[in-house]
C-alpha positions in Angstrom: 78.1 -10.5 91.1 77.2 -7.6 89.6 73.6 -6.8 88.1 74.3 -4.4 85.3 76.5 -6.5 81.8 77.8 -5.2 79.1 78.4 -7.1 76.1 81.1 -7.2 74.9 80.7 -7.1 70.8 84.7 -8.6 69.7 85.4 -11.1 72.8 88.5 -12.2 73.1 88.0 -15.8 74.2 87.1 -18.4 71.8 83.7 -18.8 70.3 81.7 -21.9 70.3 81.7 -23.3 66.7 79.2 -25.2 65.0 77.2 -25.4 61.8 73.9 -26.0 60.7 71.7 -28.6 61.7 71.2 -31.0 58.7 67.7 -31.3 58.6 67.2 -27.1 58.5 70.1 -26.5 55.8 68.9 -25.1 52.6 71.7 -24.1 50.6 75.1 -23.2 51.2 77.4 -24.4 54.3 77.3 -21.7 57.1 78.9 -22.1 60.2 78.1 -20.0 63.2 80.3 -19.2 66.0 78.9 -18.1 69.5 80.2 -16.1 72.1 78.0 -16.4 75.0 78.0 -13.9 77.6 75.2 -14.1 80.4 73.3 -16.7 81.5 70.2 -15.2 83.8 66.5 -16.5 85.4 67.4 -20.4 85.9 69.0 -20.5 82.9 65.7 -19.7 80.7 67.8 -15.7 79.3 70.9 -16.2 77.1 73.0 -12.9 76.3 75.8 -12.7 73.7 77.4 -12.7 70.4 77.0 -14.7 67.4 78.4 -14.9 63.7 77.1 -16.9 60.5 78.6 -16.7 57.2 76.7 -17.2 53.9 73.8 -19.7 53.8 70.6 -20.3 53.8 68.9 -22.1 56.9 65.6 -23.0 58.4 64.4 -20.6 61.3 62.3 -22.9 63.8 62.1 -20.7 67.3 59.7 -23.3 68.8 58.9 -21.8 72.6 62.0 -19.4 72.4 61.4 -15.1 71.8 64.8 -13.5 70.4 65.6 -10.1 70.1 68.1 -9.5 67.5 70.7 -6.4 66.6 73.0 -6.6 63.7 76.8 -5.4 64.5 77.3 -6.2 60.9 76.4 -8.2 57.6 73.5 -8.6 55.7 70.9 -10.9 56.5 67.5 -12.0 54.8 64.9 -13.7 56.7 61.4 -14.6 55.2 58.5 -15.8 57.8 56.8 -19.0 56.3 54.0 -17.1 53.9 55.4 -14.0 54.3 57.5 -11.8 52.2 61.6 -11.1 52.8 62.9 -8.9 55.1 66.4 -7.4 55.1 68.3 -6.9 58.0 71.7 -4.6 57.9 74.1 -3.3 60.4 72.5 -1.1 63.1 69.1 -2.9 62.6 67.3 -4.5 65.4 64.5 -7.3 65.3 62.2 -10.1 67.0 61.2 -13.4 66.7 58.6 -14.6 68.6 57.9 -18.1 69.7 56.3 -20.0 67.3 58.2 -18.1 64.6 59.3 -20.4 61.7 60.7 -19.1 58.1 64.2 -19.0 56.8 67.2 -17.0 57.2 69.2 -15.9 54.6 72.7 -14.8 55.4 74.1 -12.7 52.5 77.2 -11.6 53.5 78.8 -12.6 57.2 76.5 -11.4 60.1 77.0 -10.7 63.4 74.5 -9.9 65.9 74.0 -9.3 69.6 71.1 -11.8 70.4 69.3 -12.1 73.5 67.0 -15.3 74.2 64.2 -16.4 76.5 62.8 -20.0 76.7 
């Protein structure tokens, strides 16, 4: 097994599909597709690739940090009694554990995400 991973930002094997959880959906009916990639540290690091379209959802990251990097789309996310932040192609981000706010996906996003906890 091999230590160094690249990910791979079009896979060619079928995503994970799924949509938003009921009790975060704000407006809209987004459905997300996930391609993961790497799975390190007793499960507790998640590499990949994942895809929204439109909507607007609930952000809750409970115990989990995320590092974020858009391939593409255009994404809003506003931190609960903060101001919006836009997010384009070629932008990279955090969110922290204990984060909460919502996302706003404008037009269809993808992003290489990478989680712990």
């Amino acid at each position: 097994m091999s230590l160094l991973k690249t990910v791979d930002t079009s896979p060619a094997f079928q995503p994970r599909e799924s949509g938003a959880l009921p009790e975060r959906l704000i407006s809209g009916n987004p459905a997300f597709k996930t391609w993961a990639q790497d799975v390190a540290k007793d499960d507790l690091v998640h590499t990949g690739v994942w895809e929204a379209t439109p909507g607007e959802t609930r952000s809750i990251k409970g115990e989990t940090f995320e590092f974020c990097h858009i391939l593409s789309g255009v994404i809003e996310i506003t931190p609960d009694g903060g101001e919006p932040v836009t997010y384009r192609a070629g932008d990279s981000f955090v969110m922290k554990p204990g984060f909460t706010g919502i996302w706003k996906t404008i037009e269809t996003v993808r992003k290489i995400y990478v989680t712990v906890g």
